[in-house]
N, C-alpha and C positions, 0 to 999 in steps of 0.2 A: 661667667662662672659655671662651672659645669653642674651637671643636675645630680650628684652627689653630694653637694656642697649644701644645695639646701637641703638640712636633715630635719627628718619629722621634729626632733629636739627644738632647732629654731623654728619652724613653720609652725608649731605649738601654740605660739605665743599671738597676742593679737595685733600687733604692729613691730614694722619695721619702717624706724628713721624719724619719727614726728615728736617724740617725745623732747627731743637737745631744740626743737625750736619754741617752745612757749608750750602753757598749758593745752593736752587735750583731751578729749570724754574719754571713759576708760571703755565705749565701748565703740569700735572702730565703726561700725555701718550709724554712727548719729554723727562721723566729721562732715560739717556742713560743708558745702562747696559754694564758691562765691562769685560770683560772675568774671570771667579773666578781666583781664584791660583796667578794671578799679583801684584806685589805691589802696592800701592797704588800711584799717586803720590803726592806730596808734595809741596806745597808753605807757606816758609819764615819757621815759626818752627811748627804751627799746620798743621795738613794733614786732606786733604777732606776723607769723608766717597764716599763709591758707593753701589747704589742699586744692586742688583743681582737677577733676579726673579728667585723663586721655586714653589713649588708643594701647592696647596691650602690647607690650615690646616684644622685639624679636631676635630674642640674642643669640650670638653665633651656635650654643648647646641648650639643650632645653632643658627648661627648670619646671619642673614639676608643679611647685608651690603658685607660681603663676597662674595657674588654671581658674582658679578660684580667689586669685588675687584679686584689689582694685586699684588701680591702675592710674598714674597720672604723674603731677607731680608739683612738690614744694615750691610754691612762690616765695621767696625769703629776703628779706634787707642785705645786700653784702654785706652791710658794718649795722648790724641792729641799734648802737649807740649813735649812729649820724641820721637822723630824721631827715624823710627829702631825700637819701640817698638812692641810687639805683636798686634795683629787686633780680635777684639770680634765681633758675630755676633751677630744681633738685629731682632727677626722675627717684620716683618712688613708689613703691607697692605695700598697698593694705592687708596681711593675712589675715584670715580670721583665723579664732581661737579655734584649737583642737576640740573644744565642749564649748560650741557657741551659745549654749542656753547658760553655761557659769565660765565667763570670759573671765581671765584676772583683772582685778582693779586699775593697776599699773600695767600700760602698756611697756614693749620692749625697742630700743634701740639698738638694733647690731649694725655695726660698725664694724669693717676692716680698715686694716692699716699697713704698714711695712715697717722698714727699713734697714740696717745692719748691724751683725752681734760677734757672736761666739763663734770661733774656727771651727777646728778638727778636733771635736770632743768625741765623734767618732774614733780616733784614735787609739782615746784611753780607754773606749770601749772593748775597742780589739785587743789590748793589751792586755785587761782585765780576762776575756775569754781565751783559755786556754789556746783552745785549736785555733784562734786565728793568730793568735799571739806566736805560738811554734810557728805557722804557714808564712806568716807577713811580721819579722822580727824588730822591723827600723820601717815604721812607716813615715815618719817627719822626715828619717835621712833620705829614702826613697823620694818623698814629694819635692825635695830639695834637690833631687840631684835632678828629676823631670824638668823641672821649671826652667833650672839655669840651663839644662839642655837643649829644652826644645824655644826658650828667649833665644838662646846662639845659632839653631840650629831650626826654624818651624817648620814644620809637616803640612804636604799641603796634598789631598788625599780626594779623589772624587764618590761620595758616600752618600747613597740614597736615605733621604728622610725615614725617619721612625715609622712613620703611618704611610710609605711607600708613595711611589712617582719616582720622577727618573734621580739620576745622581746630581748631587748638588758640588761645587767647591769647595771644599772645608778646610781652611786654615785655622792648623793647632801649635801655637806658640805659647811660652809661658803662661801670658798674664792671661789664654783664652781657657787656657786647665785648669787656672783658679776659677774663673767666670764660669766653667761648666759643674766646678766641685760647690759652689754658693751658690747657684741655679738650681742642685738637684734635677741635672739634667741626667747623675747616674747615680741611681739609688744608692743611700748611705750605707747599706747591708752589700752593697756590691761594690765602692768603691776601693778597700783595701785589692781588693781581685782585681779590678781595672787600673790600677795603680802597677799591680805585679805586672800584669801583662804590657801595659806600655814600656815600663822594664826593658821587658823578651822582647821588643820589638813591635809586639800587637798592637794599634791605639785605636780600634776598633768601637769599643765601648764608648770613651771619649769623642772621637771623630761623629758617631752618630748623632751622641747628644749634641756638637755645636751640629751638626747639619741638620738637624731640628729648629735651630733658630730661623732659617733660611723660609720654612713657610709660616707667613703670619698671619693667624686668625683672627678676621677683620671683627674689629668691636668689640672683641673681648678684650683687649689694652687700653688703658686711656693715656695715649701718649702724652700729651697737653697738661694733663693732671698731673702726671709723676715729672715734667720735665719743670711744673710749677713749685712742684711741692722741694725736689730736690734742689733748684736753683734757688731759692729762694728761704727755705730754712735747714740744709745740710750746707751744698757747700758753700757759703759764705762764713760758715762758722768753724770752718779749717783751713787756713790758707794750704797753698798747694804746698808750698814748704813743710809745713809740720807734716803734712801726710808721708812725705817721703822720710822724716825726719822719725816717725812714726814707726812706720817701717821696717826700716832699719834697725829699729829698736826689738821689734817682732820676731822679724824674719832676718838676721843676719845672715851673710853669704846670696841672698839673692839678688839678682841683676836692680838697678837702679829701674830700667824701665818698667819694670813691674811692681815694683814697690812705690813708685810717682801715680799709678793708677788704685783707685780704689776698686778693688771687687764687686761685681755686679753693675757696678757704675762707670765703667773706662771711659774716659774721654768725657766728664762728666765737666771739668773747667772750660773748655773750649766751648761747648754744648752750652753752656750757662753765659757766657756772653756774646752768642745770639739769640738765646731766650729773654736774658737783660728784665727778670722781673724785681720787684723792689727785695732788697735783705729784709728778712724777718727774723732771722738765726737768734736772737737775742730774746725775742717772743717768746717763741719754741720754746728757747732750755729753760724757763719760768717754769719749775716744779707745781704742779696738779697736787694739791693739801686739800684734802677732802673728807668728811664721815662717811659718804654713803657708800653703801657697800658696794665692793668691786671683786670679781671674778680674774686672776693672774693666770692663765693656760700658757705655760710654753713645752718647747719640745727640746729635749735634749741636744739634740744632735741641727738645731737650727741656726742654721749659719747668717741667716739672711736677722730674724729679731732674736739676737741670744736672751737664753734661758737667765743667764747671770743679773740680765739687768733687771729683769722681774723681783728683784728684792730691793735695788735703786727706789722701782717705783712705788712700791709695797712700804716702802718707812715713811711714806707722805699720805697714805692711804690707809687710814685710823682700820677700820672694819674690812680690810680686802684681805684675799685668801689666795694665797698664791700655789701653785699646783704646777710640778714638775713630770712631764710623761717620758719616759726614757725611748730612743730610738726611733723618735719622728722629727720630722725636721721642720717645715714653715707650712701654714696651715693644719694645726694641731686637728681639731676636732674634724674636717671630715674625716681625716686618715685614725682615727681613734675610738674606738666603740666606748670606751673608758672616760677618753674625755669626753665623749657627747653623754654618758648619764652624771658626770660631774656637772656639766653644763645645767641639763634637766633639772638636778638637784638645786643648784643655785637659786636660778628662776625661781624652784618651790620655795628653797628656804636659804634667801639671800645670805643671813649670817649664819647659817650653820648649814653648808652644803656639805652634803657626802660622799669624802675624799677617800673610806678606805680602803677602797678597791685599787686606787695608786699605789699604793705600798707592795704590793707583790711584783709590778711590773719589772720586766726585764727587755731593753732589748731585742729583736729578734736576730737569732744567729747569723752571722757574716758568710758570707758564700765564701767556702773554702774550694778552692781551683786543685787538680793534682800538680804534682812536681813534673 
């Protein structure tokens, strides 16, 4: 996670990640530590987790908030209702409180997550401002007409990475124009202009962002985790059929093979049966009905967790406050000064956090290209 990411706003707070395992002191330097290798012990049929401190990580960018973290990590039950069962470790870091003489009482659990939403609401964004709207007139016909073109037709272009070194291979067909527009591999203020210019011939914009995929920064991915998470509670609960089926419904006029692939996820069927982890898909879609209050941040234009479904989850969630930021895309709050004092506010005052600085937001204007 890069060291933007953790904002004063979270590092605020006095813990991250301890709270979703069983009770703990609300002030982080009294979590006892218990000798590793021990059982754990146990009350009635679920079993407490315990801290364990270790050696400070070393992640691929450096995070600030670490400095002063402590360090280690959750010994936890896999299945807390199966006693006797095996214990999985969780690395994990202690902030202290920004005012560690008046810590809050409740510590905090932040948690990330993913998965897939909302298209091209960029779109209607462009539509709605004038000047992008005269510049860029038909951009659903334009991405329509890209797709089917370059599925018949892929570019295959040799294009040094973003952060430079030498040229890499870069094949840009269809279904990889979608995976680079739901990537946000080309900013959403800039993709109507990269759009145009693939158009004219240019696919420059595009071609960098997939030759960005080409170098991978080691440990910032957890491949094993998302190839668990996706095989195991996504696609099981679509067969490949309806997806194309899907599709079709969507995107009419575009190539079969690109409508059989999911976005951000290509080749995610074949990948899932050599992963072969158990179906949970049925788990998953079991709606979260809850009082306690919950925090709904999305971003407009995010393709990856749409904004849309934040009101799905928000009619199961008595006390949660859902909050719309126009013109960012996945990962709200680093990229948001606005979300991070919405965030801030919560934490102060769970049920009545202060959203009305949201109301003025707009968008930021679309890079307009000359003719």
């Amino acid at each position: 996670m890069p060291q933007h990411a953790i904002h004063a706003v979270t590092a605020a707070a006095a813990l991250v990640s301890l709270a979703a395992f069983g009770p703990v002191p609300s002030s982080a330097a009294s979590l006892p530590a218990q000798p590793a290798g021990q059982p754990a012990a146990r009350t009635g049929s679920a079993a407490p987790s315990r801290f364990v401190p270790g050696p400070r990580p070393k992640p691929p960018e450096p995070i600030e908030a670490l400095g002063s973290a402590r360090c280690g990590f959750l010994e936890v039950p896999e299945n807390r209702f199966r006693p006797g069962g095996r214990n999985i470790k969780l690395a994990a870091a202690v902030i202290p409180a920004a005012e560690p003489a008046k810590p809050a009482r409740d510590p905090v659990v932040f948690m990330a997550g993913c998965p897939g939403g909302d298209t091209f609401d960029d779109f209607e964004a462009c539509a709605a401002e004038p000047a992008c709207k005269s510049r860029y007139p038909d951009l659903p016909r334009t991405l329509t007409e890209q797709v089917r073109k370059l599925e018949a037709r892929p570019l295959t272009l040799n294009v040094p990475p973003p952060g430079g070194g030498k040229p890499v291979k870069a094949v840009l067909d269809g279904g990889a124009l979608l995976d680079v527009i739901v990537a946000f591999g080309v900013r959403p203020k800039d993709i109507p202009a990269a759009l145009d210019e693939l158009r004219s011939g240019n696919p420059q914009r595009f071609a960098k962002a997939r030759a960005a995929g080409s170098v991978q920064n080691a440990g910032a991915f957890a491949h094993g985790l998302t190839e668990s998470v996706a095989c195991s509670e996504w696609a099981p609960g679509y067969p490949e059929p309806d997806v194309l089926k899907a599709g079709r419904k969507a995107f009419p006029g575009w190539p079969d093979t690109v409508l059989a692939q999911v976005p951000q996820l290509p080749f995610q069927y074949p990948a899932c049966r050599v992963w072969n982890v158990p179906d949970r898909a049925s788990v998953q879609r079991v709606a979260t009905v809850s009082p306690v209050p919950a925090l709904l941040i999305s971003g407009t234009f995010d393709a990856k967790t749409g904004a849309s479904w934040a009101k799905d989850v928000a009619r199961d969630l008595s006390r949660s406050t859902a909050v719309h930021i126009p013109g960012i895309g996945h990962w709200v709050v680093p990229q948001s000064p606005c979300a991070q004092q919405v965030l801030a506010s919560f934490l102060a005052h769970p049920t009545t956090p202060d959203t009305s600085r949201v109301d003025g937001l707009g968008p930021e204007p679309f890079t307009i290209t000359p003719n």
